[in-house]
N, C-alpha and C positions, 0 to 999 in steps of 0.2 A: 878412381877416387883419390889416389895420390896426390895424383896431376892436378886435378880440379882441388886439392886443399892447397897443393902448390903454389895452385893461379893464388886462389883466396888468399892466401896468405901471402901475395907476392902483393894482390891490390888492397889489402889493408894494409900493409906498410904503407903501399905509397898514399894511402888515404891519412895515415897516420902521420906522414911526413909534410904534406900539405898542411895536416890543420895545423903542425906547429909551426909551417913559415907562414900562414893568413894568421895565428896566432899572435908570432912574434910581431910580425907588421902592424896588427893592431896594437899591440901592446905600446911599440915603438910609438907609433904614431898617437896614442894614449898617454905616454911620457911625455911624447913634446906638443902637444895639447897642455897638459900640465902643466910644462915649464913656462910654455906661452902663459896661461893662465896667472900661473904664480909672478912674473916678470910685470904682467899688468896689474895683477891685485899689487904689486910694492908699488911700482910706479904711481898707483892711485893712492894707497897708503902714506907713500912720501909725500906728493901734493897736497893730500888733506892734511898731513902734519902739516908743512910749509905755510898753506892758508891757514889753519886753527894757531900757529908760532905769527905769523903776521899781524892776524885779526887779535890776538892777544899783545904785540908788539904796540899796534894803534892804540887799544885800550890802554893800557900800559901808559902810554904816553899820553893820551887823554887825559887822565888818571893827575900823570906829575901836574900836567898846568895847570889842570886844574888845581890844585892843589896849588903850586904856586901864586895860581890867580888870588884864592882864598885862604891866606896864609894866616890873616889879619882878621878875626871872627867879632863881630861888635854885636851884645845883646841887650839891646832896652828890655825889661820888663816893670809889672807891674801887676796884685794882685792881692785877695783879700784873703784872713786866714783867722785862725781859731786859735786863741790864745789858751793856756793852762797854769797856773803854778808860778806866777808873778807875784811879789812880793806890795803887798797895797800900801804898805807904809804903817800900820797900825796891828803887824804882827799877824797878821792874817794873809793868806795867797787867793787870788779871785781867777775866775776865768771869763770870755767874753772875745768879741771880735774887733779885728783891728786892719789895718791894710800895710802893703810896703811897695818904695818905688828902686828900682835900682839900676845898676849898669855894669854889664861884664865884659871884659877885655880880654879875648884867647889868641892863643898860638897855635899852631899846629905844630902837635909834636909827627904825627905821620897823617895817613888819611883818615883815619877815626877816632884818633886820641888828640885831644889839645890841655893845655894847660894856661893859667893865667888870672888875673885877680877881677876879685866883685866888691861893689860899692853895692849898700844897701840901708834904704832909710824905711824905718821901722814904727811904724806906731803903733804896740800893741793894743791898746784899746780906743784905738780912734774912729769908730765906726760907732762908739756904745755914749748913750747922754749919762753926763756927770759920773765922767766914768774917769780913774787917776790918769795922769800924766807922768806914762812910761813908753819912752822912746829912747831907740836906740840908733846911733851912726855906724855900718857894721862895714868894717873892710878886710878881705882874706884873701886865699890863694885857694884855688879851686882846680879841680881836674876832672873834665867830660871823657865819656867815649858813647860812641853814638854806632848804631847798629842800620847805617842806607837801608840794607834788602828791607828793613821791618820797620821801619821809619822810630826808632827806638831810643829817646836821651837819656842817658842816668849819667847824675856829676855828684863831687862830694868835695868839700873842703871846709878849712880851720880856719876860724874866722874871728877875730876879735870884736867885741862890742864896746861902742862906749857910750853910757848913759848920759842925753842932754835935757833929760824931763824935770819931774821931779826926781827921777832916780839918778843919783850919782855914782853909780856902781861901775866897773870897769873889766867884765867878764869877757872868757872866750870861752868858743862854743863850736859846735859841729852843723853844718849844713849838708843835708842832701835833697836830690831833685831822681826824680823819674818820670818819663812822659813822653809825649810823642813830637817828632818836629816833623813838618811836610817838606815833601824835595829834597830830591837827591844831589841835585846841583839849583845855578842861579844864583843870584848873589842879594833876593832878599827873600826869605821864606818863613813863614808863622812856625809856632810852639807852643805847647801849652805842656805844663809839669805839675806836677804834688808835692809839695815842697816841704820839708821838713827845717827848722830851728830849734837846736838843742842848746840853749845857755844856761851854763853853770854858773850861776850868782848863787846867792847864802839859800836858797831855793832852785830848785830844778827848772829853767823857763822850757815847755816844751808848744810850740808854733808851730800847726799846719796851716799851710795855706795852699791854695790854687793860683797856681801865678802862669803869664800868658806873658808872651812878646816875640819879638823877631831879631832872625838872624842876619845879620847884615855881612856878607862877604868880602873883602877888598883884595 
């Protein structure tokens, strides 16, 4: 009985001793499996960085000439609006509709902000029969930022008016726009906005209107 726990105990060792060198072998060869692994997964990792740094490098530079291209933003519009709080001449303020034409000249300050001045002719109640003669020649400095991904304009600026109707009043006033322009690029693209005139004459004048035109790129 000795003998035979001897054996046994002589062939579990060596049974023991096996499994840790098929162990260690597998292990080893598990490690460098691994490292193989690991070595390709950076490899692939660095090339996708490389193409996603490239492909962003292209855009990037797409990006500047364009920009470059359209440095120069020209916008006819034109549109009709709702007058409030104009001064009629006889101590009374009326309200009523009226249209405006005008023309805006920007810069580019980067790719979605510009800045630069509007020309705008006004006639508050030119749409309405025997209705007074209030108009205005309005010129200011204005500043867009435009939102690509959501095709999205909103601008605001100080704008001086000068009365050439019956009114000879000589007021400044606040303008703002929100509204949608189409195209991300191209260099002539539609817009339409809602458009706000706020002029502080001896009355509050307050001017919606719905105004449409195009961007011209240079």
């Amino acid at each position: 009985m000795t003998t035979m726990n001897r054996y046994i105990s002589k062939y579990d060792i060596i049974n023991v001793d096996s499994f840790y060198i098929k162990a260690s072998k597998i292990n080893a060869i598990t490690l460098l499996q691994n490292k193989i692994f690991i070595k390709k997964f950076g490899l692939l990792s660095l090339f996708i960085f490389i193409c996603f740094y490239q492909i962003n490098s292209v855009q990037a530079d797409t990006i500047l000439n364009t920009e470059k291209k359209s440095n120069l933003i020209v916008r006819p519009f034109a549109g009709i609006g709702y007058t409030d709080g104009a001064d009629l001449g006889n101590g009374d303020t009326g309200s009523g509709t009226g249209y405006h034409v005008g023309l805006r000249l920007m810069l580019g300050a980067n790719k979605t902000q510009r800045f630069g001045f509007e020309y705008t002719y006004l006639d508050l109640y030119g749409l309405e029969n025997n209705s007074p003669d209030i108009r205005y020649s309005a010129l200011g400095l204005v500043i867009e930022q435009n939102f690509p991904e959501k095709n999205i304009l909103i601008s605001i600026g100080t704008i001086g008016y000068v009365g050439i109707g019956d009114n000879s009043d000589n007021p400044f006033g606040v303008r703002t726009n929100i509204g949608w322009e189409g195209g991300k690029s191209g260099e002539i693209n539609p817009f339409i906005v809602w458009r706000g005139d706020y002029i502080f004459a001896n009355e509050t004048i307050v001017v919606y209107s719905l105004s449409a035109g195009l961007r011209l790129s240079f």
